[in-house]
Legacy VTK file of the C-alpha trace (Angstrom):
# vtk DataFile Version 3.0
C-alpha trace
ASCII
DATASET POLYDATA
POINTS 175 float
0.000 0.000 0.000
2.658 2.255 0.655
3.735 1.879 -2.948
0.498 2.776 -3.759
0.627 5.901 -2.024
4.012 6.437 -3.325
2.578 5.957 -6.566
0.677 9.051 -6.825
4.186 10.171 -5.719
6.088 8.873 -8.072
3.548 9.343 -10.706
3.750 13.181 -10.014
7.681 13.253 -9.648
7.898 11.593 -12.953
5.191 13.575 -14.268
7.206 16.983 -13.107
10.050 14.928 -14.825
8.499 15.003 -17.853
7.543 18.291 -17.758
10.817 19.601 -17.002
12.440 17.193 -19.539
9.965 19.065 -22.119
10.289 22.468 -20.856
13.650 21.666 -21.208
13.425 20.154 -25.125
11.743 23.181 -25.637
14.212 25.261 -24.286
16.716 23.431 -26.437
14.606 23.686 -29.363
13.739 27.148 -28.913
17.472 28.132 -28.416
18.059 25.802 -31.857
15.531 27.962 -33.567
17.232 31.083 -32.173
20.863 29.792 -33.298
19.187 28.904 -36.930
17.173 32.216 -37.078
20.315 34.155 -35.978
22.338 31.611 -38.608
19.951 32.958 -41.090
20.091 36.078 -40.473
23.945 36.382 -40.132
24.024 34.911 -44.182
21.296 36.779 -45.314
23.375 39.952 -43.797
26.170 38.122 -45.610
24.508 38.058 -48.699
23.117 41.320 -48.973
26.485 42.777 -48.281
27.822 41.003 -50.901
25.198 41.850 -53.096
25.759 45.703 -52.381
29.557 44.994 -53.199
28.973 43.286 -56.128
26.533 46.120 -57.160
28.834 48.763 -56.002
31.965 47.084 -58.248
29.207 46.827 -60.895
28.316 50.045 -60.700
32.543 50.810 -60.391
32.927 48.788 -63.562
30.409 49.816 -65.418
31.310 53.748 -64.874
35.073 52.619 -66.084
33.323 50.775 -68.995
31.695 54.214 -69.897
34.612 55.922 -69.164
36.459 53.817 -71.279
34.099 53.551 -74.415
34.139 57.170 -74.693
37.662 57.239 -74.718
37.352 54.935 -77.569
34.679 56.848 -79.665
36.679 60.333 -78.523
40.010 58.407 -79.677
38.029 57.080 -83.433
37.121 60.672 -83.282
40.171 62.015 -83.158
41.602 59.968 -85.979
38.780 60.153 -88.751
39.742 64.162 -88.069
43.250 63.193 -88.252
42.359 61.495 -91.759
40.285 63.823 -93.314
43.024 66.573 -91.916
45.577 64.468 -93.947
42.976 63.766 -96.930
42.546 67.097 -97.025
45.930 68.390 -97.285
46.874 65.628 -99.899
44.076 66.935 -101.977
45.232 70.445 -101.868
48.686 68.985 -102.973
47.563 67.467 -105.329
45.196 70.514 -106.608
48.729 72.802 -106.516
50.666 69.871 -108.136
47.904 69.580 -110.917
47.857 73.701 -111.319
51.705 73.493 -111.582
51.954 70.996 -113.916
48.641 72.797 -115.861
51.158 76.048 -116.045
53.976 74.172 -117.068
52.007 72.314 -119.924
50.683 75.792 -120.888
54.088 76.851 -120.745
55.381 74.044 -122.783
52.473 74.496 -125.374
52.928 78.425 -125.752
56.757 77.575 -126.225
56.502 74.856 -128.839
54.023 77.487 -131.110
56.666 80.105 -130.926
59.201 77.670 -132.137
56.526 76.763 -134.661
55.759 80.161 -135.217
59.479 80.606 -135.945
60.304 77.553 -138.091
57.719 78.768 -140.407
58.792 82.658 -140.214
61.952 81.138 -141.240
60.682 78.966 -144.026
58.830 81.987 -145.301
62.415 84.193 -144.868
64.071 81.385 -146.885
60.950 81.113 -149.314
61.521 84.243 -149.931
65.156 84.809 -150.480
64.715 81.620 -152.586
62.135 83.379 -154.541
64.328 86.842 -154.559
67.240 84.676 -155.763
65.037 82.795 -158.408
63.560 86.545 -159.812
67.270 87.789 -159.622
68.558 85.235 -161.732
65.598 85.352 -164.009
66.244 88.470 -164.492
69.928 88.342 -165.410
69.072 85.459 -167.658
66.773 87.699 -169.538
69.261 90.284 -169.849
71.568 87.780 -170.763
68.995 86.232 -173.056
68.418 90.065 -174.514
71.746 90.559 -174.917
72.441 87.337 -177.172
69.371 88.148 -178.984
70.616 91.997 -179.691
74.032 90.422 -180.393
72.727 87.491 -182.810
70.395 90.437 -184.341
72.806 92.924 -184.567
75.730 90.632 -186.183
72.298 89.313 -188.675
72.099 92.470 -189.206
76.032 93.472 -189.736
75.802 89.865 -191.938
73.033 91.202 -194.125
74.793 94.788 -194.683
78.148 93.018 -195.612
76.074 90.487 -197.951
74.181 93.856 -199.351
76.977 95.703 -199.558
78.972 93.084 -201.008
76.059 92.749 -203.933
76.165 96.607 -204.468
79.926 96.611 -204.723
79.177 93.138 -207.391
76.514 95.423 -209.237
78.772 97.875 -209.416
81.790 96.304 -210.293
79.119 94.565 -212.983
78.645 97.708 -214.426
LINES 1 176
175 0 1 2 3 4 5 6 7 8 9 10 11 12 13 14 15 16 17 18 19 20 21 22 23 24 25 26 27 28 29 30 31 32 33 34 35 36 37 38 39 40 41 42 43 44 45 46 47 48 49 50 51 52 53 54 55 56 57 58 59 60 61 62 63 64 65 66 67 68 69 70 71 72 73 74 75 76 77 78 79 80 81 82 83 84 85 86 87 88 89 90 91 92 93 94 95 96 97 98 99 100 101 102 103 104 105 106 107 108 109 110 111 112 113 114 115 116 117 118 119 120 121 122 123 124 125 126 127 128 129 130 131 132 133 134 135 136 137 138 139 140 141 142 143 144 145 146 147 148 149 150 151 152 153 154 155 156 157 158 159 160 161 162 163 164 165 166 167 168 169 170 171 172 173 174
């Protein structure tokens, strides 16, 4: 009987056990819970710091990206100007070279009609004096020619007196 009444006893001191084992457990569990929340919590912190540096170095890099394609277009930029600079001048070379060599074709032209010019101003002098010579000796070949003729005439004529006066000094002698 006495371990019936200790029963009750027992029963109670085992139940209070229990209860403390649980209070316990839930303690434990509780303080797990706590750990894992605070677990969580510490990587999620983790994680959105990282995130905000890797958006911050984005942000870094993508500035410097900027930074550096406009470099790039302001360097393109720079050379097409430095090409059509150089396109330009070798155009406006090439415009002086083209005028020069225009004069000195003009030059060359206007220099080989004078020497035309004066080839045929002396062909004409020559013609000329040719033709002055040819007129000249014309000339003294008709004098010469007139002379012969007055000669040939005049001794016809001295050779017809002698034969006439031969035949008067015949009819005279005749009679």
């Amino acid at each position: 009987m006495a371990d019936q009444r200790n029963r009750p006893a027992e029963e109670a001191k085992g139940e209070e056990k229990r209860i403390e084992e649980e209070a316990a457990q839930l303690a434990r569990e509780q303080a797990r819970r706590q750990t894992d929340l605070a677990r969580e919590q510490a990587i999620q912190e983790q994680q959105a710091a990282k995130e905000a540096t890797r958006k911050e170095k984005r942000v870094g890099e993508e500035a410097a990206q900027l930074a550096r394609d406009q470099a790039r277009r302001q360097t393109g930029l720079a050379r097409e100007q430095a090409i059509l600079k150089e396109q330009e001048a070798k155009e406006a070379k090439r415009k002086e070279k083209h005028i020069e060599e225009e004069a000195a074709q003009l030059a060359r032209e206007q220099a080989r009609r004078q020497t035309g010019l004066a080839r045929e101003q002396a062909i004409l002098k020559e013609q000329a004096a040719k033709e002055a010579k040819r007129k000249e000796k014309r000339i003294e070949e008709e004098a010469a020619q007139l002379a012969r003729e007055q000669a040939r005439r005049q001794a016809g004529l001295a050779r017809e007196q002698a034969i006439a006066e031969e035949q008067e000094a015949r009819r005279r002698k005749a009679k």
